[in-house]
Kinemage of the C-alpha trace (Angstrom):
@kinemage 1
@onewidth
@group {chain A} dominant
@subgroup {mainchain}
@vectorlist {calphas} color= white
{ca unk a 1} P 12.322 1.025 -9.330
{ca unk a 2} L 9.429 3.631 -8.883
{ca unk a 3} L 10.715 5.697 -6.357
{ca unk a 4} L 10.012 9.270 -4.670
{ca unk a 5} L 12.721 11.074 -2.775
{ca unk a 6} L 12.797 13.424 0.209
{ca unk a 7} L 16.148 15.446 1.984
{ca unk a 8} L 17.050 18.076 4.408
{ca unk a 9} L 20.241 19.320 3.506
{ca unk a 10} L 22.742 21.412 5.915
{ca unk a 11} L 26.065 22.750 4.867
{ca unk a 12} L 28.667 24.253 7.167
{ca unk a 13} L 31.017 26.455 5.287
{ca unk a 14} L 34.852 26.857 7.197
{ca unk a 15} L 37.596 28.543 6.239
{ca unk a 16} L 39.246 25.413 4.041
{ca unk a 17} L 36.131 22.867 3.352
{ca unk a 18} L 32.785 22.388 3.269
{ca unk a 19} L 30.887 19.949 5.285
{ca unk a 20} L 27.494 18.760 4.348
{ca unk a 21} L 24.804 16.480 6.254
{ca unk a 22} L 21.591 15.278 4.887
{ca unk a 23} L 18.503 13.276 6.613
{ca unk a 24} L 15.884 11.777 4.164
{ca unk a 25} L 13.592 9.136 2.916
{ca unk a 26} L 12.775 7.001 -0.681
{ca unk a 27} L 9.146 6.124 -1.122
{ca unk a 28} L 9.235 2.900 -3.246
{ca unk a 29} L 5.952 2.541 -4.819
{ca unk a 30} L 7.083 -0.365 -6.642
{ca unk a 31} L 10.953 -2.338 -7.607
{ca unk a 32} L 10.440 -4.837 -10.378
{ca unk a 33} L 14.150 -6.636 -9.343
{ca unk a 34} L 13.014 -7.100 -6.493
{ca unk a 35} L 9.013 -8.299 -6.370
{ca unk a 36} L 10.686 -10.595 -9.633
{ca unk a 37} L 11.111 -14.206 -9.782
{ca unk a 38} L 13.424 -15.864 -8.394
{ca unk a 39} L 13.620 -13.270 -5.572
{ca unk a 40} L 9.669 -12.415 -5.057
{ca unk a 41} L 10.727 -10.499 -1.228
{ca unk a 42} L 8.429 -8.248 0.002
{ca unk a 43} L 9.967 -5.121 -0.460
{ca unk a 44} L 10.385 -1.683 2.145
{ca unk a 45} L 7.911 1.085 0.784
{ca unk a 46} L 9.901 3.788 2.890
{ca unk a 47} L 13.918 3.567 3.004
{ca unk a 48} L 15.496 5.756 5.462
{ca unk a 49} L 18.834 7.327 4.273
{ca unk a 50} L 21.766 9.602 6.132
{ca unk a 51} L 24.460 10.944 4.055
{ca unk a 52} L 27.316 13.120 4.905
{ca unk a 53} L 30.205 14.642 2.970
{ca unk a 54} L 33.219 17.261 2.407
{ca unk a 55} L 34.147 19.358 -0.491
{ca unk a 56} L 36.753 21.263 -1.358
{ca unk a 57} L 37.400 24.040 -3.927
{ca unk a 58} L 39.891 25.944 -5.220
{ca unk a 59} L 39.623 27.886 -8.979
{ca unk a 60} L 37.809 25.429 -11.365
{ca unk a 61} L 38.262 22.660 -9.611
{ca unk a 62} L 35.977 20.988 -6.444
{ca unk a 63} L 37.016 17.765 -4.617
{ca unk a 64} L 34.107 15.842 -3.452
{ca unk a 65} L 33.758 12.426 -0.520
{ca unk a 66} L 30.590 11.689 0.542
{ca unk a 67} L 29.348 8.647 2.475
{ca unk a 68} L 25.814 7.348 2.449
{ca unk a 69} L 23.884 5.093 4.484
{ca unk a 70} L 20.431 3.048 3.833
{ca unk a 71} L 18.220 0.201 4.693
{ca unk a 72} L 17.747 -2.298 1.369
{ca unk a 73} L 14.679 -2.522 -0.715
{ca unk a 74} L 14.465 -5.542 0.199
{ca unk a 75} L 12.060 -6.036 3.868
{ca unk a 76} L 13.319 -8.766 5.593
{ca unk a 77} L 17.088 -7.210 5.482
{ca unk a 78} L 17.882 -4.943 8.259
{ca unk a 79} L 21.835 -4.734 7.489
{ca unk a 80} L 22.884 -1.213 6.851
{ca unk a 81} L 23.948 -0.349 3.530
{ca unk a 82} L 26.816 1.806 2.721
{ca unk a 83} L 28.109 3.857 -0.567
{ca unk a 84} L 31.625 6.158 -0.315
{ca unk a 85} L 31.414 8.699 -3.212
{ca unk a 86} L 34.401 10.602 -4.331
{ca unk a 87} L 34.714 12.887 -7.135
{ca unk a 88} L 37.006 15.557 -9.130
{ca unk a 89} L 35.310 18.203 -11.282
{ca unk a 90} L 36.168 20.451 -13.340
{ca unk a 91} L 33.970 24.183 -14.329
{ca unk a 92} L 34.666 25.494 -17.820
């Protein structure tokens, strides 16, 4: 997929976590999976995306959940689409 993206990002630092929101868009200039055979849809050239989240840190290690929400590449499908990220890492 040929694809440009654009975000606003906000954090909101408290006391124990950190709360993130961000508002944003994917350009698709072109998705071969897509626009390919058997499928051939028309596909979405601008996908609309919200995404929020939580972290957590304490010494070398940050805690991560973040949930994000789009439209499909594909046109004709209007049904949300969802991804819950969560994540451990560790700084050296």
């Amino acid at each position: 997929m040929e694809s440009f993206d654009v975000k606003i990002r906000k954090e909101f630092h408290r006391p124990l976590f950190t709360y993130d929101i961000s508002v944003g868009g994917r350009f698709v200039a072109y998705d071969k999976v897509v626009s390919a055979p058997p499928i051939n849809a028309k596909e979405r050239k601008i996908i609309p995306e919200v995404s929020f989240g939580m972290s957590y840190s304490t010494g070398p290690y940050s805690v991560f959940v973040r949930d994000s929400f789009s439209l499909p590449t594909i046109k004709a499908d209007s049904d949300l689409y969802g991804v819950l990220a969560m994540g451990i890492s560790y700084n050296f």
